[in-house]
C-alpha positions as CSV (number, residue, x, y, z in Angstrom):
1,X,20.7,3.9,17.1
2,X,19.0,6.6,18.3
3,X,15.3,6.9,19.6
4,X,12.4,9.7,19.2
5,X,13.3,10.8,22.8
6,X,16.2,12.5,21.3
7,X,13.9,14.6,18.9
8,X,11.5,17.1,20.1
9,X,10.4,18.2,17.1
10,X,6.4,18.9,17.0
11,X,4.8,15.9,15.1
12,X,1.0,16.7,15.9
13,X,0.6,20.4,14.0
14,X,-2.8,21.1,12.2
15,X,-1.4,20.5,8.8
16,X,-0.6,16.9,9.8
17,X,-3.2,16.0,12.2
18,X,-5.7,17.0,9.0
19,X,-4.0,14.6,6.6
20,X,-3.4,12.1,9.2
21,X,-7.2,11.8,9.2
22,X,-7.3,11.8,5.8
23,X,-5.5,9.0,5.2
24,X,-6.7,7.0,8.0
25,X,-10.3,7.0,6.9
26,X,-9.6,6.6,3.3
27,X,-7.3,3.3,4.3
28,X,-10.7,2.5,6.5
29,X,-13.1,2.8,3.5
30,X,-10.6,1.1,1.3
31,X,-10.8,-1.7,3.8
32,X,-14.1,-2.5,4.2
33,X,-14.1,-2.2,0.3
34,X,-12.6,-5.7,-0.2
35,X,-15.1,-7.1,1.6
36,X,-18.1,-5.4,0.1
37,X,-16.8,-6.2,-3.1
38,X,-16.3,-10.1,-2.7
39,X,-19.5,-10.5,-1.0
40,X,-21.9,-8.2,-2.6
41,X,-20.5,-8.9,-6.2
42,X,-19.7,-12.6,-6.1
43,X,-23.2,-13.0,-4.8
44,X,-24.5,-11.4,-8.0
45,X,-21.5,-12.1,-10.5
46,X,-19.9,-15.2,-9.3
47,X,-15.9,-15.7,-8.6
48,X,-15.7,-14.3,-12.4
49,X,-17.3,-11.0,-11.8
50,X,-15.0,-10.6,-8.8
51,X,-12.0,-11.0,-10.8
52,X,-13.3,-8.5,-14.0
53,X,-13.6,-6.2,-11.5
54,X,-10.5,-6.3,-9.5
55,X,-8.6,-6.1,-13.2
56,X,-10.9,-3.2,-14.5
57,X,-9.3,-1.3,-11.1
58,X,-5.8,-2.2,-11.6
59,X,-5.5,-1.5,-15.0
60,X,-6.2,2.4,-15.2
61,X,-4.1,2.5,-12.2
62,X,-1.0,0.9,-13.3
63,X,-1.3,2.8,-16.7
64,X,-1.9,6.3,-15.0
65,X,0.5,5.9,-12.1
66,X,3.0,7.9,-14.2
67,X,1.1,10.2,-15.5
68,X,-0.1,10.9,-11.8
69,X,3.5,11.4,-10.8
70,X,3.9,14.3,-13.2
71,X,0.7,16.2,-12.6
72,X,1.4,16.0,-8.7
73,X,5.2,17.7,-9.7
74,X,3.1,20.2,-11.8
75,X,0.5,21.5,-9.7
76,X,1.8,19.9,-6.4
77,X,-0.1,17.0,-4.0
78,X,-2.3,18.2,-2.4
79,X,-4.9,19.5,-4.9
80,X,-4.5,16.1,-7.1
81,X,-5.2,13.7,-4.3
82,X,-8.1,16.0,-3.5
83,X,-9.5,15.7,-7.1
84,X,-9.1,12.7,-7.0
85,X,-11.1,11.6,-3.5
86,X,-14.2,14.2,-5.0
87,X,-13.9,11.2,-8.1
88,X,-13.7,8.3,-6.1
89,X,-16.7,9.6,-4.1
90,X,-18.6,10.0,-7.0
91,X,-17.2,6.5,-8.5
92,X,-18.5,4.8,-5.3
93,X,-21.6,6.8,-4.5
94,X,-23.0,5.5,-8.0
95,X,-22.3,2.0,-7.2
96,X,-24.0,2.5,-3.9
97,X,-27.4,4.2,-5.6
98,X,-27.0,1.2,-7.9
99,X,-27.6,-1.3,-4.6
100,X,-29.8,1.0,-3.0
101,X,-32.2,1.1,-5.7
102,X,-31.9,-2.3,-7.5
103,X,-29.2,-4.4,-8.7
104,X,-26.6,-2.9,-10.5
105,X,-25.3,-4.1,-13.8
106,X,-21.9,-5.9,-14.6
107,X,-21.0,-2.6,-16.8
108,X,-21.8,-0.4,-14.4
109,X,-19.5,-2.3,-11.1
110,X,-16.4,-2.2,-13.8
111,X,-17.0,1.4,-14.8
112,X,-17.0,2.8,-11.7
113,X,-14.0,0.3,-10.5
114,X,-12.2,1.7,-13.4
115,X,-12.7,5.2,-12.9
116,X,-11.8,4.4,-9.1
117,X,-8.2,3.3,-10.3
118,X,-7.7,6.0,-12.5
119,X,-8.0,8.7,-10.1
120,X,-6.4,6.2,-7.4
121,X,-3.4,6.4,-9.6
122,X,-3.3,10.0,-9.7
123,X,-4.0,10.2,-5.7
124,X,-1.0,7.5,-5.1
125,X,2.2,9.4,-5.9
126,X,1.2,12.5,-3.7
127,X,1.3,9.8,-0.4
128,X,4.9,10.6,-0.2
129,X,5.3,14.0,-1.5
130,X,3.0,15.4,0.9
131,X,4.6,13.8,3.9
132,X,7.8,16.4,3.8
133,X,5.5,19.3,3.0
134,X,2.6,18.9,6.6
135,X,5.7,17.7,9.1
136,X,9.4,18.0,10.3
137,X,9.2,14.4,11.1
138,X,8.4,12.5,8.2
139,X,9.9,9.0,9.7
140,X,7.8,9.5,13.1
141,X,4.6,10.6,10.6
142,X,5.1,7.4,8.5
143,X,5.2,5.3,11.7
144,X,2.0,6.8,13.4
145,X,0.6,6.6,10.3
146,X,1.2,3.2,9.6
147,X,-0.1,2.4,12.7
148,X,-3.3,3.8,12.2
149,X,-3.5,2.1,8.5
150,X,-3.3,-1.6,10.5
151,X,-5.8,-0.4,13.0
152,X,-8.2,0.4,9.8
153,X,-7.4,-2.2,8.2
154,X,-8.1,-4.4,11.4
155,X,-11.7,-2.8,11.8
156,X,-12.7,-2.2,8.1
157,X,-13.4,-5.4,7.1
158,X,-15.0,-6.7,10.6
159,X,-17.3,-3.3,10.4
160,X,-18.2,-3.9,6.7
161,X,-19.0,-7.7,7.1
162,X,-21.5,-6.1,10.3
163,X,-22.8,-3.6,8.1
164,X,-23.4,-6.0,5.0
165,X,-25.1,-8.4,7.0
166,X,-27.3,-5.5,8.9
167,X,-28.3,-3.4,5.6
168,X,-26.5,-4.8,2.6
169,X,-23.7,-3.8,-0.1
170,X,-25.9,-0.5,-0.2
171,X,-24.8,1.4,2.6
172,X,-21.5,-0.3,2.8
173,X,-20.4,1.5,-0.7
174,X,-22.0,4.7,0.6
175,X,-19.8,4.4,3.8
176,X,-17.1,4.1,1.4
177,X,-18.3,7.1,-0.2
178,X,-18.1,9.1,2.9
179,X,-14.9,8.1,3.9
180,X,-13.4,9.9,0.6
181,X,-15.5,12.9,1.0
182,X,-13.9,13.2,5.2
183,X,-10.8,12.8,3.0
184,X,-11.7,15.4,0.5
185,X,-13.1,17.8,3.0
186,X,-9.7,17.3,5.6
187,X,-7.1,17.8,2.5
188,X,-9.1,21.5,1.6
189,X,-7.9,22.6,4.7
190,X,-4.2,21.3,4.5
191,X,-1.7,24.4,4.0
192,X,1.4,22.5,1.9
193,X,3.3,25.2,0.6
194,X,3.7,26.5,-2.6
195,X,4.5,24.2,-5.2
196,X,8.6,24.6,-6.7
197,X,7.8,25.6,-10.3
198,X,10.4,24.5,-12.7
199,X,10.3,25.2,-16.6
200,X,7.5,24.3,-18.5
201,X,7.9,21.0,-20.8
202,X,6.2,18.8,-22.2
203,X,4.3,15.4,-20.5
204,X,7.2,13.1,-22.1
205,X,10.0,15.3,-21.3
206,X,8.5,15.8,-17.1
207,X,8.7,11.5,-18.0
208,X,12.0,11.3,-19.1
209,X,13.2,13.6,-16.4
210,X,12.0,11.5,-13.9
211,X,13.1,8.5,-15.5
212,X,16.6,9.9,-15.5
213,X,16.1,10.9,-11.8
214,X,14.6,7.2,-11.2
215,X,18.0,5.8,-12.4
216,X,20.8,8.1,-11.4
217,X,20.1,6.3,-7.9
218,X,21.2,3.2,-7.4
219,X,19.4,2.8,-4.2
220,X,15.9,3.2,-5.3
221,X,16.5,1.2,-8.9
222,X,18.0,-2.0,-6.9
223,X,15.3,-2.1,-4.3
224,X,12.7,-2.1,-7.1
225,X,14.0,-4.3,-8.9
226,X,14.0,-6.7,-6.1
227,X,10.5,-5.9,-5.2
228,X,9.9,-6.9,-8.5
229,X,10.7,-10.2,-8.1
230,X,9.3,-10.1,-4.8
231,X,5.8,-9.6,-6.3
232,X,5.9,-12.6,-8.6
233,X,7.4,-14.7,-6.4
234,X,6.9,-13.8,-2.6
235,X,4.0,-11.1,-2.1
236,X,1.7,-12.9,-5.4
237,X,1.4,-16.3,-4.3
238,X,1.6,-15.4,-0.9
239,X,-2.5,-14.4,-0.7
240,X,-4.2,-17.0,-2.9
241,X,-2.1,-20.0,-1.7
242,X,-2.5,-18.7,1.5
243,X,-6.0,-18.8,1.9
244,X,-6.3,-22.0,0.1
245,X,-3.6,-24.0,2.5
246,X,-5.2,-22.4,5.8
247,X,-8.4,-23.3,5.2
248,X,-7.9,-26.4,4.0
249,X,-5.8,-27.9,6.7
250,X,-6.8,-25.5,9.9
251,X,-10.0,-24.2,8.4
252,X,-11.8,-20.8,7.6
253,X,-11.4,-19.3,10.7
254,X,-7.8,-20.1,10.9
255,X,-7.3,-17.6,8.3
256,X,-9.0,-15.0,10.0
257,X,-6.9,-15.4,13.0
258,X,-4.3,-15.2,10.8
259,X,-5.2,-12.0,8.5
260,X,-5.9,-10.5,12.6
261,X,-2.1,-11.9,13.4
262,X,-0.6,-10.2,11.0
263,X,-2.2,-6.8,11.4
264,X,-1.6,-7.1,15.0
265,X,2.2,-7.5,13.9
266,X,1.6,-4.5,11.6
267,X,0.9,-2.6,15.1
268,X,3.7,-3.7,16.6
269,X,6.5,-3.0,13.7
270,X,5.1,0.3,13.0
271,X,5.4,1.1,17.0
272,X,9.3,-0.2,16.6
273,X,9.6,2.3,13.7
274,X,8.8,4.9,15.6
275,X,10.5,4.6,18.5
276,X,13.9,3.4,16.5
277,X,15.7,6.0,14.3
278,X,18.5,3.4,12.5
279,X,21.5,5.6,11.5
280,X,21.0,3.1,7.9
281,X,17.5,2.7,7.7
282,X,17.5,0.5,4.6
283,X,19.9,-2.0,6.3
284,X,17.7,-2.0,9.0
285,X,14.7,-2.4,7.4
286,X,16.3,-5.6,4.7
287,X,17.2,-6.7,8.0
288,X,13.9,-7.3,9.5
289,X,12.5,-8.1,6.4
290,X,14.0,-11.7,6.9
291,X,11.3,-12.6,8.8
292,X,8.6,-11.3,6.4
293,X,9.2,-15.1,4.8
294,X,8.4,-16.4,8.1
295,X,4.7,-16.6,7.2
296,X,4.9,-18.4,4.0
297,X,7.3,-21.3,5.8
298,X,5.1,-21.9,8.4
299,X,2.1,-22.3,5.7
300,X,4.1,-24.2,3.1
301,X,5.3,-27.0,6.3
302,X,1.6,-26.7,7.6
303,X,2.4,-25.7,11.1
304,X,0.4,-25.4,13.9
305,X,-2.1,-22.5,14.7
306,X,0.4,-21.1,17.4
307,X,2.9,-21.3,15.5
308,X,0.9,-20.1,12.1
309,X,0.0,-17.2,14.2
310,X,3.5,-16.3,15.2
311,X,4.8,-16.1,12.2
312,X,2.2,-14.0,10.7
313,X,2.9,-11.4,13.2
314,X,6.4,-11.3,12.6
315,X,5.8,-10.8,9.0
316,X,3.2,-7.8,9.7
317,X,6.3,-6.3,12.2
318,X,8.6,-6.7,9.3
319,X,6.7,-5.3,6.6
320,X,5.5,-2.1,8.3
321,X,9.2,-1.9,9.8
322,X,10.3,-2.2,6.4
323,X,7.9,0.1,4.9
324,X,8.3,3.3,7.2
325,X,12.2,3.0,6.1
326,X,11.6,2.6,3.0
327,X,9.1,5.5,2.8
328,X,11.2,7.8,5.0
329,X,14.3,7.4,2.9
330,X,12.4,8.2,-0.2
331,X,10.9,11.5,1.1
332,X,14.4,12.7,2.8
333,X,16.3,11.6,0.0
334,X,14.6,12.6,-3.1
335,X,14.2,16.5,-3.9
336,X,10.7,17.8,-3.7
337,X,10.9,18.8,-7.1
338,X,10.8,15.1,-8.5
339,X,9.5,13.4,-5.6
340,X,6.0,12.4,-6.7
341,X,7.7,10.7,-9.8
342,X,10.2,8.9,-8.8
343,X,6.9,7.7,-6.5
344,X,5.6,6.7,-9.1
345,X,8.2,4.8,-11.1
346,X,8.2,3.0,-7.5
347,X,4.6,2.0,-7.5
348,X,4.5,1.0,-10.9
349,X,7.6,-1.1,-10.1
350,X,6.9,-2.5,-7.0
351,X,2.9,-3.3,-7.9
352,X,3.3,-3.9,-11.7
353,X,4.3,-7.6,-10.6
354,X,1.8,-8.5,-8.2
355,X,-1.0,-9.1,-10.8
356,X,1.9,-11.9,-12.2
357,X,2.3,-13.5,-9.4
358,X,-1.3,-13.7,-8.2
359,X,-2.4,-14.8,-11.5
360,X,0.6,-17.5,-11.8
361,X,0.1,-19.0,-8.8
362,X,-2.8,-21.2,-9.2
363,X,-2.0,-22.6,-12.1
364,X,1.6,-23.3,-11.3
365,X,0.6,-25.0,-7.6
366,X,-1.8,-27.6,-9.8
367,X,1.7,-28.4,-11.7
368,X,3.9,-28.8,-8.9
369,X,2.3,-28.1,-5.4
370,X,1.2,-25.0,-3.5
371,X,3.8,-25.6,-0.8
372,X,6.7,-26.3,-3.7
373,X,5.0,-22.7,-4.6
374,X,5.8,-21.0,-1.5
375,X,8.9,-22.8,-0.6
376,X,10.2,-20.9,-3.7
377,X,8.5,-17.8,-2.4
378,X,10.3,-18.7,1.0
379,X,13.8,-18.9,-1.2
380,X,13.5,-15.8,-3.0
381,X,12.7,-13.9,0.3
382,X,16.0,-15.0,2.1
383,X,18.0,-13.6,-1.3
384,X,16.1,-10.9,-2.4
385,X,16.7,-9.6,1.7
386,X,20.7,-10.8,1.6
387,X,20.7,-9.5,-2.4
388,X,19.8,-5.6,-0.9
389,X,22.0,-6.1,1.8
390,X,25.0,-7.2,-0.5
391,X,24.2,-3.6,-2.5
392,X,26.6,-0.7,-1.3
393,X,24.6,1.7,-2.1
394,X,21.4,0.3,-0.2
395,X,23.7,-0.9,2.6
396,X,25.5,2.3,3.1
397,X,22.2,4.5,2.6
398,X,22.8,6.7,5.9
399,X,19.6,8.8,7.5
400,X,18.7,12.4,6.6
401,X,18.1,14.7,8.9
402,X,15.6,16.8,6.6
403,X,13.9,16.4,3.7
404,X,15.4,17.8,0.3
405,X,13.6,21.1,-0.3
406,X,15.3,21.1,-3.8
């Protein structure tokens, strides 16, 4: 295994250091997002409200997420996720005029939550394109990267629960705002390259090809699949039954600690990931993901704070271990030509089944249990992680040196 002390290539160039900001205020604003939304629209809306929103958000996104992928490999992804902050901003300034001034409508939060995950889902599939065009480096990028994201996502929701108690929903959404227009203002200024023109077709036929593309590797098509499962199963019920058990048995702030444990091991697996360069980085990474299930054991067998907080860190240190090898793999391995849709077959994949899972997971629990629930969640972990590891062509994935320019 070899470590970043081997490699002296230059990670901190402008080009980086500018989207490296980019994306760590936007995951900041998105952060403090949540919490703005569940407090300042439950308060007006109730639990119902909450949940209207939420779905008008996810909805655009997981039906544009293709369509994103295509414009990104026409025009390249840099000027989409631009256009698509200058949206957001306006999407969330509105909201924020609408608590500065008065109380906004119902209609109003879900239109500008649906506009929000429309453009998100043409901003998404340019995350990993992008990566190969600003560095050399894209596995040390992912890792400092993800670093920062846990940091932000640490801070955001401590600094918009300050904020919302201070000065209300108001300013929180125009903080949001601002982080997209930092975001906006840092990506003009980002020098990608020229985008690799291929022959003009037709929106179905860029789909097809990247469909085709999608499946000709086995690699990318089995992990997905499993992720699949993972989100009904493992990552869906994880959250609500989560919260529900913690508090219940340990109380409110347990959770807190918890959500805090977890980023803290977020920290720490994204720190691993960039000091460790595994010569099979999706071996690796299945590997630690073993203990990702760690967290939903110790809640399903109520286990003690200590130990509730242990687990969650491991599973934050396996996820964002898992995550920088599964993002660096994609970027190296996938030519730039087709990179930001086979993105997004892979976010519509691996997020399509999240919504099933969350939404499954009450009702299922008042049948048979919430700790039945996530000892099944538990269950599928261990053989979705020994299922990838059982796949040649996941096992025997080796690292590339470069990304594919072609």
């Amino acid at each position: 295994m070899d470590h970043i002390g081997d490699d002296q290539r230059v990670l901190w160039t402008p080009n980086f250091t500018r989207y490296f900001v980019a994306r760590s205020v936007s995951v900041f604003g998105d952060a403090m997002l949540l919490v703005a939304s569940a407090l300042a629209i439950g308060a007006l809306h109730g639990a119902t409200g909450i949940g209207v929103v939420l779905a008008a958000w996810m909805v655009p996104f997981l039906g544009f997420i293709l369509f994103g992928g295509v414009f990104a490999d026409r025009i390249g992804a840099r000027p989409l996720m631009l256009g698509a902050d200058l949206v957001r901003l306006a999407a969330q300034g509105t909201v924020a005029v609408g608590f500065l001034t008065g109380v906004p409508s119902l209609w109003l939060l879900i239109v500008c939550s649906a506009v929000s995950g429309g453009a998100t889902a043409m901003y998404q599939p340019g995350v990993n394109g992008i990566i190969p065009l600003v560095t050399t480096d894209p596995q040390r990028a992912n890792a400092t990267i993800r670093v920062a994201n846990a940091i932000a996502e640490l801070l955001g929701p401590a600094v918009a629960g300050i904020l919302f108690g201070f000065a209300g929903a108001g300013v929180v959404y125009s903080v949001d705002a601002a982080t997209f227009a930092i975001s906006a203002l840092c990506l003009a200024f980002v020098r990608a390259g020229p985008v690799l023109r291929t022959a003009r077709t037709s929106m179905a036929a860029d789909l097809v090809a990247g469909w085709h593309e999608f499946r000709s590797r086995t690699w990318l098509w089995s992990v997905i699949l499993v992720w699949v499962a993972f989100g009904v199963f493992l990552f869906g019920p994880l959250l609500p039954l989560g919260a529900v058990l913690v508090s219940g048995s340990l109380g409110p702030a347990a959770y807190g600690w918890m959500q805090s444990a977890v980023g803290a091991g977020t920290i720490i697996g994204g720190l691993a990931a960039l000091r460790l360069r595994p010569a099979l980085p999706l071996t690796a990474g299945a590997s630690a993901m073993f203990a990702y299930v760690l967290l939903p054991l110790a809640i399903a067998v109520h286990a003690t704070l200590p130990v509730l907080l242990a687990a969650a860190a491991a599973n934050g240190a396996a996820w964002a271990f898992w995550s920088v090898m599964w993002q660096t793999s994609v970027q190296t391995q996938v030519p730039a030509a087709v990179l930001n849709r086979l993105t997004a077959y892979e976010v519509l994949g691996s997020d399509g089944s999240l919504p099933v899972g969350q939404s499954l997971a009450g009702p299922v629990a008042l049948l048979i249990g919430a700790e039945r629930v996530l000892g099944v969640s538990v269950a599928v972990g261990l053989l979705g992680c020994a299922t990838l590891l059982l796949i040649p062509a996941v096992r025997t994935l080796r690292r590339a040196p470069e990304p594919l320019r072609v």
